[in-house]
RODO-2510 file (C-alpha; in nm, 4 decimals, decimal comma):
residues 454
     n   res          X          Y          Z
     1     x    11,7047    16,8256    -0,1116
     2     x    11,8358    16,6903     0,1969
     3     x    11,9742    16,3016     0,1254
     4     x    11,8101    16,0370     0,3266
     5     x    12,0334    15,7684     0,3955
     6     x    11,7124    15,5448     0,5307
     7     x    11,4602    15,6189     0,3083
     8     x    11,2321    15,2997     0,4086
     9     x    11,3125    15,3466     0,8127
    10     x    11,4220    14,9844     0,8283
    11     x    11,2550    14,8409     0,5891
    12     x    11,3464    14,5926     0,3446
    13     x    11,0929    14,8443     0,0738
    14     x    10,8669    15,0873     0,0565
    15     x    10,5779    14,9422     0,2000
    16     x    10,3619    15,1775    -0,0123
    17     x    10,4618    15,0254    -0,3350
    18     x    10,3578    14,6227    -0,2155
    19     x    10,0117    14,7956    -0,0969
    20     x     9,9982    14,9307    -0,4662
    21     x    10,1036    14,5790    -0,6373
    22     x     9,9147    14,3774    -0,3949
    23     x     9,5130    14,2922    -0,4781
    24     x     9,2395    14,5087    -0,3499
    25     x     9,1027    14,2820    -0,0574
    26     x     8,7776    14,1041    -0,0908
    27     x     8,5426    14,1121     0,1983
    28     x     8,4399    13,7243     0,1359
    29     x     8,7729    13,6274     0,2219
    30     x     8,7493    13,5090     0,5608
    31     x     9,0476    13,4595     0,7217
    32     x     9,1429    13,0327     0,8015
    33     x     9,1252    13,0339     1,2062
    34     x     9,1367    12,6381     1,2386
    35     x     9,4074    12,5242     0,9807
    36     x     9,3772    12,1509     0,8596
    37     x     9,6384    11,9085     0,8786
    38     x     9,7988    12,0072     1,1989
    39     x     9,8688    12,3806     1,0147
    40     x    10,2035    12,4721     0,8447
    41     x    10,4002    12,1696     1,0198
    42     x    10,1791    11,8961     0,8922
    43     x    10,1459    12,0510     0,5505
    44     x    10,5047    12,0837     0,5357
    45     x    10,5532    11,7260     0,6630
    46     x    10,3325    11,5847     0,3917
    47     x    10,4529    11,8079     0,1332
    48     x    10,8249    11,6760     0,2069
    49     x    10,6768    11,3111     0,2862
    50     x    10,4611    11,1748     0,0416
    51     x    10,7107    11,2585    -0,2935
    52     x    11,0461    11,0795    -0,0686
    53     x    10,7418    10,8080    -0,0274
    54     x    10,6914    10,7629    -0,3462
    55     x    11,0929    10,7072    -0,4865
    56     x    11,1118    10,5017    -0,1849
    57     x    10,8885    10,2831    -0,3596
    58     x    11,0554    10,3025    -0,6533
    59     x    11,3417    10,1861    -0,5627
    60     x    11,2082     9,9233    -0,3316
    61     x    10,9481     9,7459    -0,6273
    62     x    11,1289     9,7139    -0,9819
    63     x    11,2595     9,4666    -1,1436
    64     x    11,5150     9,3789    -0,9069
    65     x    11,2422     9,2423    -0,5994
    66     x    10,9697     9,3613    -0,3972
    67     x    11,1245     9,5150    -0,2287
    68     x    11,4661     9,4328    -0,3174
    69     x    11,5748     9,3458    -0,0085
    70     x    11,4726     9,3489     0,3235
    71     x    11,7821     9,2902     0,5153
    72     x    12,0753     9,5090     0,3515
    73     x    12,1099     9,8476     0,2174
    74     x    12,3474     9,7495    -0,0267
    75     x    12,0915     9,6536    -0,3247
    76     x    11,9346    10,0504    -0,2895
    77     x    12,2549    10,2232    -0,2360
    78     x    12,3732    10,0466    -0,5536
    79     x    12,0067    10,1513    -0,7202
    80     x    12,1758    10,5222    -0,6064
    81     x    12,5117    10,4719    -0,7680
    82     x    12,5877    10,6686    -1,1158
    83     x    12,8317    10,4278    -1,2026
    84     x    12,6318    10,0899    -1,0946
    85     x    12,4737     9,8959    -1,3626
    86     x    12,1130     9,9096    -1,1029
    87     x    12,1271    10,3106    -1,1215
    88     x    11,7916    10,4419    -1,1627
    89     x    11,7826    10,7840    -1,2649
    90     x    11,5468    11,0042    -1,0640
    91     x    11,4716    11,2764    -1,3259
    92     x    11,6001    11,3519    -1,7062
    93     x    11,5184    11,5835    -1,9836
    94     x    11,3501    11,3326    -2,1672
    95     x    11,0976    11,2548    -1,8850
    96     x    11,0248    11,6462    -1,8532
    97     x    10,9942    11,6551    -2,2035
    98     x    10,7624    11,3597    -2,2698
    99     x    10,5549    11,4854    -1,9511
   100     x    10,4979    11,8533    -2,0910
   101     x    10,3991    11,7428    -2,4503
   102     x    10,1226    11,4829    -2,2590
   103     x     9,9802    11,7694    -2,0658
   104     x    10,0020    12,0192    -2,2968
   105     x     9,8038    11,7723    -2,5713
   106     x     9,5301    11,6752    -2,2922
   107     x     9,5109    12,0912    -2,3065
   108     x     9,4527    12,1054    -2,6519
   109     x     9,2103    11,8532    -2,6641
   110     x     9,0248    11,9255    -2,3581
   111     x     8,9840    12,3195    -2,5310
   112     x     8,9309    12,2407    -2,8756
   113     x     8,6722    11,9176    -2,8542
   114     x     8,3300    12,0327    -2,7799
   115     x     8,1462    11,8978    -2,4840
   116     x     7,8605    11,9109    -2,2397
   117     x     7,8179    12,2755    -2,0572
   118     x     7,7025    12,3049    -1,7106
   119     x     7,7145    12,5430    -1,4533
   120     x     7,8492    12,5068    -1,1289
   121     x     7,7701    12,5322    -0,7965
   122     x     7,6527    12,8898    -0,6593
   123     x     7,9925    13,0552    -0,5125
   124     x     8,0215    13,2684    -0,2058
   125     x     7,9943    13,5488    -0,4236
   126     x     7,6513    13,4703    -0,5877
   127     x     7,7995    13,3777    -0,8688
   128     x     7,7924    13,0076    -1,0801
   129     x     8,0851    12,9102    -1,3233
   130     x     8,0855    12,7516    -1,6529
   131     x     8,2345    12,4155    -1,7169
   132     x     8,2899    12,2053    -2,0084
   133     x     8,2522    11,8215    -1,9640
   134     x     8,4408    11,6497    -2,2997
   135     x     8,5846    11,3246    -2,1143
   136     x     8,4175    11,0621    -2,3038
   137     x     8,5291    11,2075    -2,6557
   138     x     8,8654    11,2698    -2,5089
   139     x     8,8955    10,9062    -2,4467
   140     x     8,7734    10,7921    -2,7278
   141     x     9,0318    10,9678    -2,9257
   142     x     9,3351    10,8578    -2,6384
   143     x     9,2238    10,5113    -2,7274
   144     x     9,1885    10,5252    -3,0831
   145     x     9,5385    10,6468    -3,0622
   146     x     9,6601    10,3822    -2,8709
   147     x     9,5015    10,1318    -3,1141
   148     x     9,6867    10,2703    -3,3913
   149     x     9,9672    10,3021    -3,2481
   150     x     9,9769     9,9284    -3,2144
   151     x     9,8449     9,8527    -3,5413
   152     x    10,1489    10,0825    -3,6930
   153     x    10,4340     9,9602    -3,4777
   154     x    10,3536     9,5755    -3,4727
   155     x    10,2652     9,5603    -3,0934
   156     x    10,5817     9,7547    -3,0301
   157     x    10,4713    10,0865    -2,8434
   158     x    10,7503    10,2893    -2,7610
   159     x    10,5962    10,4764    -2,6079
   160     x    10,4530    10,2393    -2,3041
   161     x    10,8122    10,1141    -2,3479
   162     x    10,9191    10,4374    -2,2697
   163     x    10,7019    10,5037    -1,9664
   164     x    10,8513    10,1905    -1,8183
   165     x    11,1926    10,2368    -1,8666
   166     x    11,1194    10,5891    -1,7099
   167     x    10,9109    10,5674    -1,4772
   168     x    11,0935    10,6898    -1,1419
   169     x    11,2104    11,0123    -1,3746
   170     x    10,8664    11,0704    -1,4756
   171     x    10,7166    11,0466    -1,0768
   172     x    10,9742    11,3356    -0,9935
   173     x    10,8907    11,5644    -1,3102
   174     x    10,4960    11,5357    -1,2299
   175     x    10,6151    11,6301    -0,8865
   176     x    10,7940    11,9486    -0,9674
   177     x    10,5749    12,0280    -1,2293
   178     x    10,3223    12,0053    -0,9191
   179     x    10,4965    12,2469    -0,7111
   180     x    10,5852    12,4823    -0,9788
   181     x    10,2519    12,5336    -1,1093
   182     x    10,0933    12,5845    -0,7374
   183     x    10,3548    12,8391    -0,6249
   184     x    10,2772    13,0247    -0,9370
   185     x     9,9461    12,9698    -0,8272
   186     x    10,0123    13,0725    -0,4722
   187     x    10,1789    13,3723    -0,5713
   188     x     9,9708    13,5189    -0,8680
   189     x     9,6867    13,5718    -0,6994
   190     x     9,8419    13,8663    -0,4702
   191     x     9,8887    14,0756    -0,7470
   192     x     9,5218    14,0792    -0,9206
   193     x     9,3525    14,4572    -0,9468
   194     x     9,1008    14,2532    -0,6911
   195     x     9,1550    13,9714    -0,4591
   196     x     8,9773    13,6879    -0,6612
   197     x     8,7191    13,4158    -0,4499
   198     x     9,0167    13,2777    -0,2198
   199     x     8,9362    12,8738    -0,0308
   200     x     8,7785    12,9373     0,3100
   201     x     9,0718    12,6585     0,4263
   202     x     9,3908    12,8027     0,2440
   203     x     9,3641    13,1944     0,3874
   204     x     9,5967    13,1548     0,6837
   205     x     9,8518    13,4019     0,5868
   206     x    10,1101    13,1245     0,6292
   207     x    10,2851    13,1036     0,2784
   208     x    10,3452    12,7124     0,3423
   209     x    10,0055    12,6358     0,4339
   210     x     9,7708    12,8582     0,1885
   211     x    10,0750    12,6820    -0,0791
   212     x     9,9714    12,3558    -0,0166
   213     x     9,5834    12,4199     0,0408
   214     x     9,5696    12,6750    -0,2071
   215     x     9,4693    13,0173    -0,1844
   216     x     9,2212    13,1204    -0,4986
   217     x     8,9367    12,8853    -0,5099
   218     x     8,8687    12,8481    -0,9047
   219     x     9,1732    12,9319    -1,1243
   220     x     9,1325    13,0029    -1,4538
   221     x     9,2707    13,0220    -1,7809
   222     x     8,9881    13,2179    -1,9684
   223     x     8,7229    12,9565    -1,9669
   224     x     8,9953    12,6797    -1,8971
   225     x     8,8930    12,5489    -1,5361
   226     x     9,2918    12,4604    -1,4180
   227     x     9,1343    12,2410    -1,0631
   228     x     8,8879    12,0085    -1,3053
   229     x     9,1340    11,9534    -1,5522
   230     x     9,3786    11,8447    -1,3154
   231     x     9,0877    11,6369    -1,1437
   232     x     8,9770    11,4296    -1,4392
   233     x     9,2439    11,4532    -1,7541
   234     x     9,6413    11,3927    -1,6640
   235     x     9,6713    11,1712    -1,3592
   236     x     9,3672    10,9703    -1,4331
   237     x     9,4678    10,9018    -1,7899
   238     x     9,8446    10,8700    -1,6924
   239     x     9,7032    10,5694    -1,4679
   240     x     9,5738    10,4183    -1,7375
   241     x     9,9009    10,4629    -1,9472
   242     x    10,1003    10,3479    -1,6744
   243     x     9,8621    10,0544    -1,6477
   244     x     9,8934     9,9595    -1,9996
   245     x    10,2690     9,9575    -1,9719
   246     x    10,3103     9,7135    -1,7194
   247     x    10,0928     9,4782    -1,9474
   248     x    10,2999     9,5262    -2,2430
   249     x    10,6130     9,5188    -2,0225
   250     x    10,5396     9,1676    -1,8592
   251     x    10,4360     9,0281    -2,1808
   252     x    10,7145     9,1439    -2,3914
   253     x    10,9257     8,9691    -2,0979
   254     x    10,7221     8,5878    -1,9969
   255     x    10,5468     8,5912    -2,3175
   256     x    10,2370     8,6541    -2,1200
   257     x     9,9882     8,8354    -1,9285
   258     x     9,8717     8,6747    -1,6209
   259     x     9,5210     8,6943    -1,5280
   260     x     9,6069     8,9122    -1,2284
   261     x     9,7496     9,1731    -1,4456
   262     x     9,4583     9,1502    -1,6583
   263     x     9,2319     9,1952    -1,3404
   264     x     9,4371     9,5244    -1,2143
   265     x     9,4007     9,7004    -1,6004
   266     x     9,0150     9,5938    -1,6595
   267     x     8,8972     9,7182    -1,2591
   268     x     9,1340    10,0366    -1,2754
   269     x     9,1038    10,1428    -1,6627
   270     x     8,7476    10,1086    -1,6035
   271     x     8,7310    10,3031    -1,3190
   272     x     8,8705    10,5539    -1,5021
   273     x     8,6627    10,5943    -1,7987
   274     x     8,3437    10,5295    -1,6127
   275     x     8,3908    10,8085    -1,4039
   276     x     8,3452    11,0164    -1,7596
   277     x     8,0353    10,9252    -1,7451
   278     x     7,9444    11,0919    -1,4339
   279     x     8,2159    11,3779    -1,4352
   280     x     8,0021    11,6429    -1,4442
   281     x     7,8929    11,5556    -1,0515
   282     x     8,2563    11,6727    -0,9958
   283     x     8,1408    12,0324    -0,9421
   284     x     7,9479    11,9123    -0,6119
   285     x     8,2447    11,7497    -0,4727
   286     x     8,4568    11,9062    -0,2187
   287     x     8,8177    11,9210    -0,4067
   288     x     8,5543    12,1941    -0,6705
   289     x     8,3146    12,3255    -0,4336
   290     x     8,5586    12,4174    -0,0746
   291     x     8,9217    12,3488    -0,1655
   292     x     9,1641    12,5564    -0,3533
   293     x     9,4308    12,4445    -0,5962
   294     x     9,7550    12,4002    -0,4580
   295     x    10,0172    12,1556    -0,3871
   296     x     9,7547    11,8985    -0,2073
   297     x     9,5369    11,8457    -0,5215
   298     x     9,8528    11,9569    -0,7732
   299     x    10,0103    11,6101    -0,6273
   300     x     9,7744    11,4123    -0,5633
   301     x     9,6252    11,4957    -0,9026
   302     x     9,9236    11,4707    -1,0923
   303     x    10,1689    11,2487    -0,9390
   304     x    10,0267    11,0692    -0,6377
   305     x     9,7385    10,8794    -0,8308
   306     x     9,8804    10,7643    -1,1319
   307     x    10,2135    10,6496    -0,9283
   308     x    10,1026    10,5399    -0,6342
   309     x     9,7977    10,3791    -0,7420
   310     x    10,0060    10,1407    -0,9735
   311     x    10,1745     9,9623    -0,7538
   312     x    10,0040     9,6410    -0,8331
   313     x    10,0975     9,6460    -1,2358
   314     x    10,4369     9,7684    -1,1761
   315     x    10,5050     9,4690    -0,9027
   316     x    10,2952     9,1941    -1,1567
   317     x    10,4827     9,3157    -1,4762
   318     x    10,8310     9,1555    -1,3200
   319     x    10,6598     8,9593    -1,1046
   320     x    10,4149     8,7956    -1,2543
   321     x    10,1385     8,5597    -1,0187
   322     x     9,8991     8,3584    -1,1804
   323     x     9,5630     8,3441    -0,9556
   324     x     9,3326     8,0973    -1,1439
   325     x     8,9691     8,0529    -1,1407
   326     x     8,8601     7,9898    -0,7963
   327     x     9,0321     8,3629    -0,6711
   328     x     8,9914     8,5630    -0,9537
   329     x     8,6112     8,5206    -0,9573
   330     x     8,6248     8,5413    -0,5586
   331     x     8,8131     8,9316    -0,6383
   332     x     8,5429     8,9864    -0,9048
   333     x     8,2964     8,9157    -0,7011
   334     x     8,4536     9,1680    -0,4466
   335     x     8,4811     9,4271    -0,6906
   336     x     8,1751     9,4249    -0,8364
   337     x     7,9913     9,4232    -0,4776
   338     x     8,2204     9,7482    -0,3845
   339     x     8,1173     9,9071    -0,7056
   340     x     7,6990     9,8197    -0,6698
   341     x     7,8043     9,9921    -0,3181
   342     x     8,0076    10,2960    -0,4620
   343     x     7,7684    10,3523    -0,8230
   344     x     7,4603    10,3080    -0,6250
   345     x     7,4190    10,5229    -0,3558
   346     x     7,6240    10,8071    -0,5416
   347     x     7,3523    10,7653    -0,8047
   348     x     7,0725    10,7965    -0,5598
   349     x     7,2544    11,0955    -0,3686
   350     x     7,2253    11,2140    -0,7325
   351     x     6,8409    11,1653    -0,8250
   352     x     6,7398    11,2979    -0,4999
   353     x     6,9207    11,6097    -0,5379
   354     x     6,7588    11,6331    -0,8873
   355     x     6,3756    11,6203    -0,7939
   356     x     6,4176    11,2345    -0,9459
   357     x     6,0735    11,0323    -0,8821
   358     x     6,2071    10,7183    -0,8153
   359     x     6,3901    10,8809    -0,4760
   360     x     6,0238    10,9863    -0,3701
   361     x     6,0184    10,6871    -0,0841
   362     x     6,3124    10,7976     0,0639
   363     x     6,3245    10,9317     0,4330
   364     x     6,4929    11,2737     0,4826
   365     x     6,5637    11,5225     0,7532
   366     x     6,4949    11,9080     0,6396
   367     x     6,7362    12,1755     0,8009
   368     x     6,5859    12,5152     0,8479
   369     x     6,7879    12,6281     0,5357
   370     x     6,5814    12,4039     0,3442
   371     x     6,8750    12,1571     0,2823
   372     x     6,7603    11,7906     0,2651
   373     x     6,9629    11,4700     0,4678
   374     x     6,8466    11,1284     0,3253
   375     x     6,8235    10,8900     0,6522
   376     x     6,6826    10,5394     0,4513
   377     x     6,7734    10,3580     0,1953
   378     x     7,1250    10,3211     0,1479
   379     x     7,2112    10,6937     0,3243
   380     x     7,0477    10,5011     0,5911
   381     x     7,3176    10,2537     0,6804
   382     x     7,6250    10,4666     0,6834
   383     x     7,6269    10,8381     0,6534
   384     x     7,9315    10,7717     0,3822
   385     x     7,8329    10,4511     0,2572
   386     x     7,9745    10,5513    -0,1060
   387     x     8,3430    10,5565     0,0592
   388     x     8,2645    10,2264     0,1949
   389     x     8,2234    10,0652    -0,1098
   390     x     8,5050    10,3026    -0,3064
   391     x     8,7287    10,1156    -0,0141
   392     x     8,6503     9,7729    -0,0723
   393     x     8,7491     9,8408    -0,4891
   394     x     9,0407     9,9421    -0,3929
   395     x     9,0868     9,6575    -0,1927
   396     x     8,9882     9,4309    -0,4789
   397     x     9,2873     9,6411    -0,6615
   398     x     9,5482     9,4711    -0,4783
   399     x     9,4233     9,1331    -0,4123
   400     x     9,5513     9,0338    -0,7631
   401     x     9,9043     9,0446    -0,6469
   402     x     9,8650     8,7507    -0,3759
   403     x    10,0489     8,8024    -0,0106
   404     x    10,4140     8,8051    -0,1703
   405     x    10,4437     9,1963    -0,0733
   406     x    10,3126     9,4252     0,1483
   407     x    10,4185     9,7037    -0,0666
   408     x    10,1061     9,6630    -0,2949
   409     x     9,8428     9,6960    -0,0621
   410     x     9,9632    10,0770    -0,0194
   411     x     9,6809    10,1520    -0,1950
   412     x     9,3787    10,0590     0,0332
   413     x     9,6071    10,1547     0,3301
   414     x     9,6962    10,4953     0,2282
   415     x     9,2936    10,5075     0,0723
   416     x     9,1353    10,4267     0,4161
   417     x     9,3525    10,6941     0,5678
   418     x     9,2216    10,9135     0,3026
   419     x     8,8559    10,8732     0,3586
   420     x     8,8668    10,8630     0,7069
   421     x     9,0354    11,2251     0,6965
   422     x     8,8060    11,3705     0,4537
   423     x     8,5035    11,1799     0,6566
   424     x     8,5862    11,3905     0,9300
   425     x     8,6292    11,7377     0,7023
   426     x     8,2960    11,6247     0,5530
   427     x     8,2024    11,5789     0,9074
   428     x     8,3029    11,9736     1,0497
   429     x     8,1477    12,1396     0,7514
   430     x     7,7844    11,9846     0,7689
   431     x     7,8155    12,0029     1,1422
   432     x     7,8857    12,4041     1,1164
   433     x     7,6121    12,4325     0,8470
   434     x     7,3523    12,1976     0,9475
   435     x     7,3487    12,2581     1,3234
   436     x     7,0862    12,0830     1,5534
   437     x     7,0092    11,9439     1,1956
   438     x     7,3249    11,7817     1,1888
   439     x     7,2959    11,6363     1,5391
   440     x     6,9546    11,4720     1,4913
   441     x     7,0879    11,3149     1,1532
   442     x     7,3367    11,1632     1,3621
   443     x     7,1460    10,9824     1,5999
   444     x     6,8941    10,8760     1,2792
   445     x     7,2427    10,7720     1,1012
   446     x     7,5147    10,6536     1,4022
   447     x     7,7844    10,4870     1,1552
   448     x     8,0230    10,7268     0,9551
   449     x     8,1053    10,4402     0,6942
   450     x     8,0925    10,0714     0,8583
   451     x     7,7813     9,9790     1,0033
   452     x     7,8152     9,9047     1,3981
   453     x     8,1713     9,9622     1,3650
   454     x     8,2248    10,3190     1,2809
***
């Protein structure tokens, strides 16, 4: 036997033994010709971005100012310094170890409590998936334990004393727990016996891109649905948690809880467990039905909701504002309209999808698929007129904190962005399967989500 000194011809391997290891393609995976987000670039960019975003904002709104300053450096270079008494840490043991035993207990629960079974939306495959719906018992219990916890410890909580005092280290664990799981996620995939149902956006062949999109479509565990646990267990209930510490921060501090504190936990708690009540319309939405799980829903899931979205309770429990009567019923009132807006026309989206009589009056376009585009009613004044009103509760989220800061009106900002980008997404996929459909729905419906504005 003659010795071969190259015995992969330039090769790094054999390339025999990754077409052995990697997964039997699937026809269904098309590959992603029009990447979103500007392609690799932009999902690199926001990948980098939004996590240095979010410890700029941690260092800018504590308990030192909001922002701390806005004419040195000093105060945040100090915030930096091991050795200054202002050093915030950015990530600890503790943190990682708090944040595990959280999400591995919403795991437990979510498998072991029993709950409402429906099956998803057809696949591209034919084929409909399971899913378990268990959010209002797992609240109850996440309550009741919250409860008790007071009862036992005197109004103490440790642990909401705990989530304040580590708060930045707890935004950067969620983050690399984020890009942890969705390289694993990323990765995993390529070495199935058969390529499983990959997103129809996250199939470039660019690792950075299909990372952040996500390649598979539905990962799972078993029976354990990874993308709708992540949608409706950690974050959300982390917000709530976060919330809830801010209260028992500012009060354990003034003696107090203003009534714009008070405002920010009852709209944004509620938010949260209401939307238990309607979860299971989650499998219609576009994060289930079209995207995969990667490091865009892994964040934004995990760490960009519950720590970006609390801007307003951590800037009122150090800074607390008192609104009185006249405003806060002004801000209810605001609320309250955005959510008839938001509730409502979901709700009738709902009914008329279900066959429901009371949608029976409603006007509709029919595509030649059969598919079914309300034009009255409220589908008649905006063709998004449920983001319209989502916006203007968010809105109501941050007028609690007054005009002091600009830093806690993030949240509408950074939400308008948001719905005008998935607006248009929403906007490319009925156009591509709707057609002429599409176009006359358009001219019957001319505002994407303010009337005679846009």
């Amino acid at each position: 036997m003659i010795f071969d000194p190259d015995p992969f011809h330039g090769q790094l391997f054999d390339p025999d033994i990754l077409t052995i290891l990697m997964a039997k393609p699937n026809p269904l995976n098309q590959k992603t010709l029009h990447p979103d987000f500007n392609g690799w670039p932009g999902a690199l960019a926001i990948s980098l971005g939004l996590p240095l975003l979010f410890n700029v904002f941690a260092y800018a709104c504590n308990s030192h100012g909001c922002p701390v300053s806005y004419t040195s450096l000093q105060p945040y270079l100090d915030m930096l310094n091991p050795s200054h008494p202002n050093y915030i840490v950015p990530i600890s043991w503790a943190a990682t170890y708090a944040y595990l035993a959280w999400f591995g207990a919403l795991v437990i629960l979510d498998r072991v409590l029993p709950g409402e079974k429906v099956m998803g939306t057809k696949l591209r495959d034919g084929n409909r998936l399971e899913y378990k719906f268990n959010g209002k018992l797992v609240h109850l219990i996440f309550f009741a334990t919250l409860i008790a916890r007071y009862v036992y410890t005197d109004g103490a909580m440790p642990e909401l004393v705990f989530v304040y005092d580590h708060l930045t280290e707890l935004l950067n664990v969620s983050t690399v727990f984020a890009a942890v799981v969705s390289t694993l996620l990323y990765v995993i995939p390529f070495f199935y016996k058969n390529e499983p149902l990959l997103a129809l956006g996250g199939n470039t062949g660019n690792p950075i891109f299909d990372w952040y999109i996500g390649r598979e479509l539905n990962p799972r565990l078993g029976l354990f649905d990874m993308k709708l646990f992540c949608e409706m267990r950690p974050g959300l209930m982390l917000w709530i948690v976060i919330n809830l510490a801010m209260a028992h921060h500012q009060y354990h501090k003034f003696g107090y809880i203003t009534d714009s504190m008070i405002l920010v936990n009852l709209f944004q708690n509620y938010y949260v467990v209401e939307g238990t009540f309607y979860e299971s319309r989650l499998i219609n939405m576009m994060d289930i039905t079209t995207d995969g799980l990667g490091f865009m829903l892994m964040f934004g899931d995990l760490a960009l909701v519950p720590f970006s979205y609390t801007l307003q309770a951590r800037y009122l429990a150090d800074h607390p504002y008192q609104l009185g009567l006249f405003k806060s019923v002004l801000i209810v009132a605001l609320y309250v309209l955005g959510y008839v807006i938001f509730r409502q026309s979901n709700n009738q989206k709902n009914a008329f999808k279900d066959g429901h009589p009371s949608t029976a009056h409603l006007k509709y376009l029919q595509s030649p698929t059969g598919s079914k585009l309300i034009i009255s009613s409220w589908w008649g004044i905006t063709r998004h007129i449920n983001y319209s009103g989502d916006w203007l509760i968010c809105l109501a989220y941050s007028l609690p904190t007054g005009f002091n800061t600009p830093l806690t009106y993030y949240f509408p900002i950074f939400f308008a962005s948001l719905l005008i980008h998935r607006n248009s997404r929403d906007e490319a996929k009925c156009a591509e399967k709707y057609g002429e459909t599409w176009v006359e729905y358009k001219k019957a419906v001319p505002y994407a989500l303010i009337p005679y504005v846009y």
